[in-house]
N, C-alpha and C positions, 0 to 999 in steps of 0.2 A: 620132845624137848621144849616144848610150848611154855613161857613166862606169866603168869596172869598178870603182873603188875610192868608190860612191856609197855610203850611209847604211846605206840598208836593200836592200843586196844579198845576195840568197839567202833573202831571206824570202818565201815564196810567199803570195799573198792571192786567196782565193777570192770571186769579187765576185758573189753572189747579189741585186744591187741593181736597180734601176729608176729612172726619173723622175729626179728631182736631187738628192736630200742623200745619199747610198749612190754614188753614181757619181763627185761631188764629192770625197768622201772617198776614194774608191780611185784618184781617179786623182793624185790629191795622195802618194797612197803610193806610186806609179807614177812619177812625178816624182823621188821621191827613193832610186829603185831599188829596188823591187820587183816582182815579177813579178806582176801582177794576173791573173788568167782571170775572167775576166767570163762568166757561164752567160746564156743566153739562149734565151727560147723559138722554136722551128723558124718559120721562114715570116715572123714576127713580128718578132721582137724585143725590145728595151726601147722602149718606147711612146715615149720620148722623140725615138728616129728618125722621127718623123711627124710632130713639132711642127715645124711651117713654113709658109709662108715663112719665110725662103730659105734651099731646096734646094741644095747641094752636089754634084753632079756630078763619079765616078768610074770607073776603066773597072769595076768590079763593079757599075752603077750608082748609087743618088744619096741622102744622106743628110741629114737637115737640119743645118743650122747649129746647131741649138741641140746637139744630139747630139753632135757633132764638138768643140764648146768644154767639153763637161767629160766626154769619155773617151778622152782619150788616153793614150798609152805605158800599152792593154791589146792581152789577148788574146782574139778572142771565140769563144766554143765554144759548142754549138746542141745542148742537150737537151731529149729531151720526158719532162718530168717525174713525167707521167701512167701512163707505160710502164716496165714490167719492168727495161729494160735503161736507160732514161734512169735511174731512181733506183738501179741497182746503178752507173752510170759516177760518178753525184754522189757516192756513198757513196767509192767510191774514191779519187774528187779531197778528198773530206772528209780523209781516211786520211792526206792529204799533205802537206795545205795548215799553215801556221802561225799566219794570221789568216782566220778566217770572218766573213763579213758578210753579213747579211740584213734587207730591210725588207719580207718577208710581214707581213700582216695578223697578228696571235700566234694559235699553234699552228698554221701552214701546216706550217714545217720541222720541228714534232716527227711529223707525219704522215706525210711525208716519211722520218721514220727519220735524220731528218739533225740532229734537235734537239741544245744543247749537250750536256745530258744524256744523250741517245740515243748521242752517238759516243763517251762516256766516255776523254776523256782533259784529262789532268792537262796535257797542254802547252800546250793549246791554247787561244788568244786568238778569242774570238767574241763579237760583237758583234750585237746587235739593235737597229735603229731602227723606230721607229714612231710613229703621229702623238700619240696619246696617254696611251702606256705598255702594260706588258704585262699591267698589271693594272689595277684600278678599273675603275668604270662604265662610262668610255669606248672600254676598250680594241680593241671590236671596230668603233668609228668611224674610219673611211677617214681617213688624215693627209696632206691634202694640202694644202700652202705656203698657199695663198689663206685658208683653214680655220684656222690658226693665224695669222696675221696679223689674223685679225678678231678671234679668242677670246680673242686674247692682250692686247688694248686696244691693239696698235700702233695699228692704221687708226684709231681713237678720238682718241687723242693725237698720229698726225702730221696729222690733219683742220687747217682755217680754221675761226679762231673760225665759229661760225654754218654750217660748210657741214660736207658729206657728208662721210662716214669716207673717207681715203684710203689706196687701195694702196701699197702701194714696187713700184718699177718693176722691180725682180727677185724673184727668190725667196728672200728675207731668212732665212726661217723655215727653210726646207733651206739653206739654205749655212752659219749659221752652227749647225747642230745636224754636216753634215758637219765641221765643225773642229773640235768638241766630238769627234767619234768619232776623227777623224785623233787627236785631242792622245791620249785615253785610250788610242785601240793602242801611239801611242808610248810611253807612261808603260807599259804593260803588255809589250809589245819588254825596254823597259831593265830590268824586274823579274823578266823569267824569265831575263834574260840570269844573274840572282844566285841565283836559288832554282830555277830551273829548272821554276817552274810558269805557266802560265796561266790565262785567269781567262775569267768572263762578265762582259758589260758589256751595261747598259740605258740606250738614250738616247731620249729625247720629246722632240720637235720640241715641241709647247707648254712644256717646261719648258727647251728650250732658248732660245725664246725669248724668255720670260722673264728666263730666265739673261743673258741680255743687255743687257735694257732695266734693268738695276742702277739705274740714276738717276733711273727711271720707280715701279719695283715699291719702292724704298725709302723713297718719298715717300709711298706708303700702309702701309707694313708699321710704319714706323716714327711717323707721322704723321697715320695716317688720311686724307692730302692725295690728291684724285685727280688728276692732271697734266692742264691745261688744253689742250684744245688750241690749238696755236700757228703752224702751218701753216708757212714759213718761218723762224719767231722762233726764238728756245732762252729757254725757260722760265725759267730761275734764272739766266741773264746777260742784259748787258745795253749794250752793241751787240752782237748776234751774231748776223746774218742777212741775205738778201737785203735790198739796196735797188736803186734805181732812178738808172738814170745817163741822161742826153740822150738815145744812143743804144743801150741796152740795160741788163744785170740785172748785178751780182756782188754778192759776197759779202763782209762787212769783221765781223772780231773782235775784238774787245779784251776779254779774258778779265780784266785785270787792269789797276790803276792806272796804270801807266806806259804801257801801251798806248791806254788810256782819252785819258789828256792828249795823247799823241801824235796820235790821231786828230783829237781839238779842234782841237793848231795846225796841220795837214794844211789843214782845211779852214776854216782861219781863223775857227773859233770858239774862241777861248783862253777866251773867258768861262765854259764852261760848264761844266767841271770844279769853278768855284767857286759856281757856282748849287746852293741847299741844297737841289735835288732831287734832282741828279743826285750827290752828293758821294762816294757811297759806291754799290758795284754793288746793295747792298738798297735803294737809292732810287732806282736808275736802272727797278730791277725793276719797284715801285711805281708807277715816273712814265713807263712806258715810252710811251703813246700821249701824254704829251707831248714827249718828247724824241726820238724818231723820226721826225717832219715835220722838227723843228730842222735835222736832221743831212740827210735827204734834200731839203731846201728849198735844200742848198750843192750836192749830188752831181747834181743835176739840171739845173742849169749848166753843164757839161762833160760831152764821152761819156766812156765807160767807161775806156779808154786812158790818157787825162790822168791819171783816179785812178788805178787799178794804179799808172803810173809813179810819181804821187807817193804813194800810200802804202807803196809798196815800199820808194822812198828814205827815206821815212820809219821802215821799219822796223813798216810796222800792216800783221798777217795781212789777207790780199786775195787776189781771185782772181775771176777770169769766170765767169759761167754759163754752160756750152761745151755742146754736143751730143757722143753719145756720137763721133760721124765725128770732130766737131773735134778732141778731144782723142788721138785715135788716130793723128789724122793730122798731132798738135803737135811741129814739127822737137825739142823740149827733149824731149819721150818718146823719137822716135827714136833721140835720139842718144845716151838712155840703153839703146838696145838691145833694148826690152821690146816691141817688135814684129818678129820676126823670119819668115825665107821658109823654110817645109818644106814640101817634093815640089812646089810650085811653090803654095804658101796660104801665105796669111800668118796667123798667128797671133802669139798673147802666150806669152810667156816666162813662166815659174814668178816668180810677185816675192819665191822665196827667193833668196840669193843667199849660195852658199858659197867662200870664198877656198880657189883653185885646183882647184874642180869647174866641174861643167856638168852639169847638172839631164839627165834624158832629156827627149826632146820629140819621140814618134815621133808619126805620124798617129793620128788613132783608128781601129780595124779594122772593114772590113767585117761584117756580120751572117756569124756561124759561116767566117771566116775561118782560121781556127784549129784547127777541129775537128779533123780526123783529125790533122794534127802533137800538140797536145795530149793528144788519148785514145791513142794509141799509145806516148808517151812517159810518163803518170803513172799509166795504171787495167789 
């Protein structure tokens, strides 16, 4: 499904990565044509091939699912890094490559001989992740996703009032530090296009995910305020979150006025728009454990269906609480296309979408698949 006229064709990307934020990111540059090599260690691999259930089954035999959903459209070549010859092959895919990435522990790759410094060139776009920077106190502490989700005060602030800190059900903390690195190659792609240099770049998963929680981290920085937790609530609005229908959960927003009153005559409380609690969203904020019975004391008369229907016609943001199958297997996804059949799997479709491309979307490759076509061809 390969585009020749994609984005970033002809830029080679050397993917020294493991686990999820590093693999994330290159395969997203993979996506938009370029050619990734992904190094990997002999026998082994990248550990994330082992997180399973559920196993994948192919004629090279069998890889896990988790593996398979964030490294596709690579190539994988099998060095051992330890060895004479595996770090003169890296050296020379260094020599080649336009974008480096690596999330070694800091100073693996300058021992290696492969540091950015170490390969002295001015073109070249390299990238380091790590869990908590390449320098300070932390920096020889292991960065892994569960680790920054706790550090970070997410698990703190998406907790229930009163109960234990909770996880997010992905790896929050790698994915969005991989989009951070995707966005800075690309911004670093378009600058050497004009000056014809390249750069180093440094990214922390903790300070990415910080970088994220903007509406969490500016309520202390700016305020001294530490964000309560809310468990399904949102904090600073006011309907915005799960409620309870006859036959099951979804979810209703009213960010603002107009959607506030619409909700009201939806569920045939017209009055409460003019009750001087809820008048304005800083009174709804204030009066929320009383005005959220009000509202679920209507939605718990009808299953879930009735609403949807009628708040939709209404025009008030809504929506189910789906399991991941249901919504994968929702005919309105389908038939926008974002689950598509390669070599006989179904997978998801890139959710970029360019007018008159088509994204690559090859399998992800067997462990050192690639090897001898790639070392013969670039070292």
């Amino acid at each position: 499904m390969a585009n020749s006229s994609l984005p970033l064709d002809g830029v080679l990307v050397l993917d020294l990565t493991r686990a999820v934020s590093g693999p994330f990111c290159t395969m997203n540059l993979g996506d938009l044509g370029a050619r990734v090599i992904k190094i990997e260690e002999p026998g082994a691999g990248d550990e994330c091939r082992g997180w399973g259930p559920p196993f994948i089954s192919s004629g090279s035999g069998s890889t896990s699912a988790y593996f398979t959903g964030i490294n596709r459209n690579k190539e994988s070549v099998t060095l051992d890094l330890k060895s004479p010859a595996g770090k003169a092959a890296l050296l020379k895919l260094c020599a080649k490559a336009d974008v480096i990435i690596e999330n070694f522990r800091p100073g693996v790759m300058q021992r290696l001989g492969a540091g950015y410094t170490s390969l002295n060139r001015d073109d070249l776009i390299y990238v380091s992740i790590s869990g908590f920077g390449q320098t300070g106190p932390d920096r020889e502490r292991a960065g892994y996703d569960i680790l920054v989700q706790a550090m970070s005060g997410l698990m703190a602030v998406s907790a229930y009032p009163d109960g234990p800190p909770v996880k997010c059900g992905f790896p929050v903390a790698d994915i969005v530090t991989a989009f951070y690195a995707s966005q800075a190659i690309l911004a670093s792609l378009y600058a050497r296009e004009k000056t014809g240099k390249g750069r180093y770049i440094e990214i922390a998963l903790l300070e990415a995910m910080l970088g994220v929680m903007c509406s969490v981290t500016s309520s202390w920085l700016l305020a001294h305020q530490d964000t309560k937790p809310m468990g399904a609530m949102q904090a600073s609005i006011v309907p915005y979150q799960i409620f309870r229908c006859s036959d099951g959960m979804m979810v209703i927003g009213a960010p603002n006025e107009r959607l506030w009153k619409s909700l009201c005559r939806t569920i045939g409380r017209e009055d409460l728009p003019e009750d001087p609690r809820f008048l304005r969203n800083e009174l709804r904020v204030k009066h929320r454990l009383e005005l959220i019975p009000l509202i679920e004391e209507k939605l718990i008369l009808e299953p879930r269906q009735h609403w949807i229907e009628a708040f939709e016609r209404d025009q008030v943001p809504c929506g189910p609480v789906l399991t991941t199958g249901e919504i994968l297997e929702s005919p309105k996804l389908r038939a926008r296309g974002a689950v598509v059949n390669v070599n006989g799997m179904e997978v998801l479709r890139s959710p970029m979408r360019f007018e008159g491309l088509d994204l690559r979307l090859d399998p992800a490759p067997a462990l050192g698949a690639d090897t001898n076509k790639v070392l013969e061809e670039l070292t």
